[in-house]
C-alpha positions, 0 to 999 in steps of 0.5 A: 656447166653454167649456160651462156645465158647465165654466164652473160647475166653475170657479166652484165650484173657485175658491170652494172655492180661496179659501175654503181660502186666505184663511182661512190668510192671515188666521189666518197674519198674526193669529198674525204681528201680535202681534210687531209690538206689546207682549206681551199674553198674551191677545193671544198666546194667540189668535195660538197659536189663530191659527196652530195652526188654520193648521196643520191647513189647511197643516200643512207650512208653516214660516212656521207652524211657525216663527211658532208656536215664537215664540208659545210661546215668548213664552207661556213667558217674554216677556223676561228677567224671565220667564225664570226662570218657565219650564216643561219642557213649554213649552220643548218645545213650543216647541222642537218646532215648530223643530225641525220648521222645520229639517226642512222647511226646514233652510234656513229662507228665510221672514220671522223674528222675531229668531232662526233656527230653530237658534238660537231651539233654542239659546235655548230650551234655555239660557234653561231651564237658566238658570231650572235654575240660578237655583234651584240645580238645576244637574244640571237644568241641564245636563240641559237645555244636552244636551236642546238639543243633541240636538236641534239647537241648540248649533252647533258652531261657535258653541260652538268661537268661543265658546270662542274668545272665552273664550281671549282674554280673561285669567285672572279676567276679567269678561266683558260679552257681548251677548246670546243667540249670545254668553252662552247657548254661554258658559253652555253651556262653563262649566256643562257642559263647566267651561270657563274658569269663572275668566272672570265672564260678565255677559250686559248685555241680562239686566241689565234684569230685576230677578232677574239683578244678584243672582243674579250677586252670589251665584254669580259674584263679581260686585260693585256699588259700591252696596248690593244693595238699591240695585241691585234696584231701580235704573232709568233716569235722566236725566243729561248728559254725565259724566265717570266716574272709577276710580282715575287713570283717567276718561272720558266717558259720554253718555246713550245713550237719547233722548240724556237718559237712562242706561238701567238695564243700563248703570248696573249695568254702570258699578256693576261697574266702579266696584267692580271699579276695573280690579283684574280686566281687563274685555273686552266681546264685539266685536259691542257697539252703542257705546251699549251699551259706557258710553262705553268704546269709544274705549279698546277693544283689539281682539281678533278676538272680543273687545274688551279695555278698555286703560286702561294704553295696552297695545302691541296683538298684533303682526301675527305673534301677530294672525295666530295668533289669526286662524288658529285663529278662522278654522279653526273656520268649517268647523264652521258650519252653512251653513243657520243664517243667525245663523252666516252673520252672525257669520262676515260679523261677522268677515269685517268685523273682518278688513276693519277691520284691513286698513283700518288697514294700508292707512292705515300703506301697509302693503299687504302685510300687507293683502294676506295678510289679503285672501288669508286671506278669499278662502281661508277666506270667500269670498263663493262658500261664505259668501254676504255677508248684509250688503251693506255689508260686501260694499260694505267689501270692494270699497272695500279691494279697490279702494284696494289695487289703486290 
C-alpha cells in the first residue's frame, strides 16, 4: 500500500504537471485558431501573444515556432495586396522563427498551414524583394532574394526547375505561373542572376490585388486590352458560358467560381490575352487548377514543366527530344532537399507528369516506350528515396504498372 506521504507527492506532481501542460495547449491552439478564420489583425496580434507566451513554457517546440513564423508573417502582409507594405524588421521575425523550425526539426513532420518551413523562408524573402522592386529599390531587391538564401531558402533545386521551366518556354514568352514555388524562384533568376528576362513572368494569384496589373504594365510589357483604369478596378462578374475569340482562333470559358462567376485574375489573364492576340507564345506552368487556366486547357501542349497554349495544332516533341528534356529535369532532383516536403510534392508532380505520358503510350500499345519511361522513375524517383506524398499518384503508378505487365 502506497503511503500517505507518496500518494500527496503524486497529487502535488500531477497538479503541477497539468497546470504546465494545459495552458500550453490552450495558448498553442488560440495562436492556431485564427488560421482557421478571416485575417483579423487583432485576432492575430493576440494568437502572436498567444504563442510567444508558449514559447517561454516549451521554448523548443517547432509547432510553436512554426505557427508563430505564420503569424507574423501574416502580421507583415496578410495577402497579396499588403504585400507591398512590408517592413525588414517583420520579415525577419518571421523568417527567424523558421529558420529555427529547421534546426530543431530540419524535417518539419507537424500540422502546417500552407508552406514548409524552407519554403515559407522563400516566400518570406521574395515577397520583400517584390515590395523592393515595386518601389524602384531594385539593389534592395536583390539584397533581400541573397538575405533569403542565406538563410535557407531559395532551394537548389527548385531554383535549377525553375530555370527548367524558363528553358521551355520560347524567346519573348508571357509566362503565367501559379503561385509562390513557381514565381518567387522565377523572381529570383531574373533579377538576381538576369536569367531569361525575354519571358514576362505574370504570377495569376497576384492579380487579385489591385497594385500588381499596373506594376506589371510599367515593368514587364505587359499589355491589357482595356484601359488601365478599367483594369485597376476590375472584379468578379457574373457570366455564362463564352465563347472567346482572338483573331481566327475561339474557345469556350465557363465561369469557374460558384459555376456563375468569372473571378477577377482570370478576367485580367484573358485581357492579356486579347491584347497580346498570340503574337507572343503564351505557356502556363504545368501544375495549374483547370479552373485557373480560362478555359485553355483542352489546347495545352505539354512540356514537362511547362504547359504551351497550341492554338496552331503544333506536332508535339518526339519521344527522342521528349526524352532529352526529361533527362535534364530529372538530373536536377539530386539538387532537392529530402526535408522540404514542398520539394517532395513537386518531384511526386513529376513523377505524376511522367505517369500521364506513359498513359498515353500505353493507350497507342506502345509499351516499350512506356517501359523506358517506368524505368526512368524507378532509376531517378523511386519510391524507397522519394517517399509518395500523394497517394493517388501511388495508386496511378500501380494501375500503369499493372496494365503494362497484362
Amino acid at each position: 500500500m502506497k503511503s500517505l506521504l507518496s500518494i500527496l507527492f503524486l497529487l502535488s506532481f500531477n497538479s503541477a504537471f497539468s497546470q504546465v501542460l494545459y495552458p500550453l495547449d490552450s495558448l498553442i491552439n488560440d495562436g492556431k485558431s485564427v488560421f482557421k478564420t478571416e485575417f483579423d489583425y487583432d485576432n492575430f496580434l493576440k494568437a502572436a501573444h498567444s504563442l510567444e507566451e508558449a514559447l517561454t513554457i516549451q521554448p523548443d517546440n517547432p509547432e510553436i515556432h512554426y505557427f508563430l513564423g505564420y503569424v507574423y508573417s501574416r502580421l507583415n502582409s496578410s495577402d497579396g495586396e499588403q504585400m507591398i507594405n512590408m517592413t525588414l524588421p517583420m520579415t525577419q521575425k518571421s523568417s527567424e522563427q523558421f529558420e529555427k523550425v529547421n534546426k530543431l526539426s530540419p524535417k518539419y513532420s507537424d500540422e502546417y498551414v500552407v508552406l514548409d518551413p524552407y519554403s515559407k523562408i522563400t516566400s518570406e524573402w521574395g515577397s520583400l524583394a517584390m515590395s523592393y522592386l515595386y518601389k524602384n529599390k531594385k539593389d534592395s531587391a536583390i539584397w533581400a532574394f541573397n538575405e533569403g538564401k542565406k538563410r535557407g531558402g531559395f532551394g537548389n533545386f527548385f531554383l535549377s526547375a525553375n530555370k527548367s521551366v524558363l528553358d521551355l518556354c520560347s524567346k519573348n514568352a508571357i509566362l503565367f505561373s501559379a503561385g509562390d514555388n513557381h514565381s518567387i524562384p522565377l523572381w529570383y533568376l531574373q533579377t538576381v542572376e538576369n536569367y531569361r528576362k525575354d519571358v514576362t513572368v505574370i504570377d495569376v494569384p497576384l492579380l487579385y490585388s489591385n497594385w500588381y496589373p499596373a506594376f506589371l504594365a510599367k515593368n514587364y510589357k505587359v499589355k491589357y486590352d482595356l484601359p488601365q483604369t478599367y483594369i485597376d478596378t476590375i472584379q468578379y462578374c457574373y457570366t455564362v458560358d463564352t465563347l472567346i475569340f482572338i483573331k481566327d482562333f475561339s474557345w469556350e470559358i465557363s465561369p469557374e467560381y460558384y459555376g456563375n462567376y468569372l473571378l477577377r485574375a482570370n478576367r485580367i489573364v484573358l485581357s492579356i490575352l486579347k491584347q497580346n492576340k498570340f503574337k507572343r507564345d503564351i505557356f502556363f506552368t504545368a501544375d495549374f487548377d483547370e479552373n485557373e487556366t480560362v478555359g485553355l486547357k483542352d489546347y495545352f501542349m505539354p512540356k514537362i514543366l511547362v504547359n504551351k497554349v497550341n492554338i496552331n495544332e503544333e506536332e508535339a516533341p518526339d519521344f527522342k527530344s521528349y526524352l532529352e528534356e526529361l533527362n535534364k529535369i530529372l538530373f536536377l532532383i539530386k539538387f532537392s532537399n529530402s526535408n522540404s516536403i514542398d520539394e517532395l510534392k513537386y518531384i511526386d508532380f513529376i513523377r505524376y507528369t511522367i505517369l500521364v505520358k506513359i498513359a498515353e503510350f500505353i493507350d497507342e500499345e506502345n509499351i516499350e516506350n512506356a517501359k523506358i519511361l517506368f524505368d526512368l522513375i524507378d532509376k531517378n524517383i523511386n519510391e524507397i528515396d522519394f517517399a509518395y506524398q500523394n497517394e493517388n499518384i501511388k495508386e496511378y503508378v500501380n494501375q500503369m504498372r499493372t496494365k503494362i505487365s497484362e
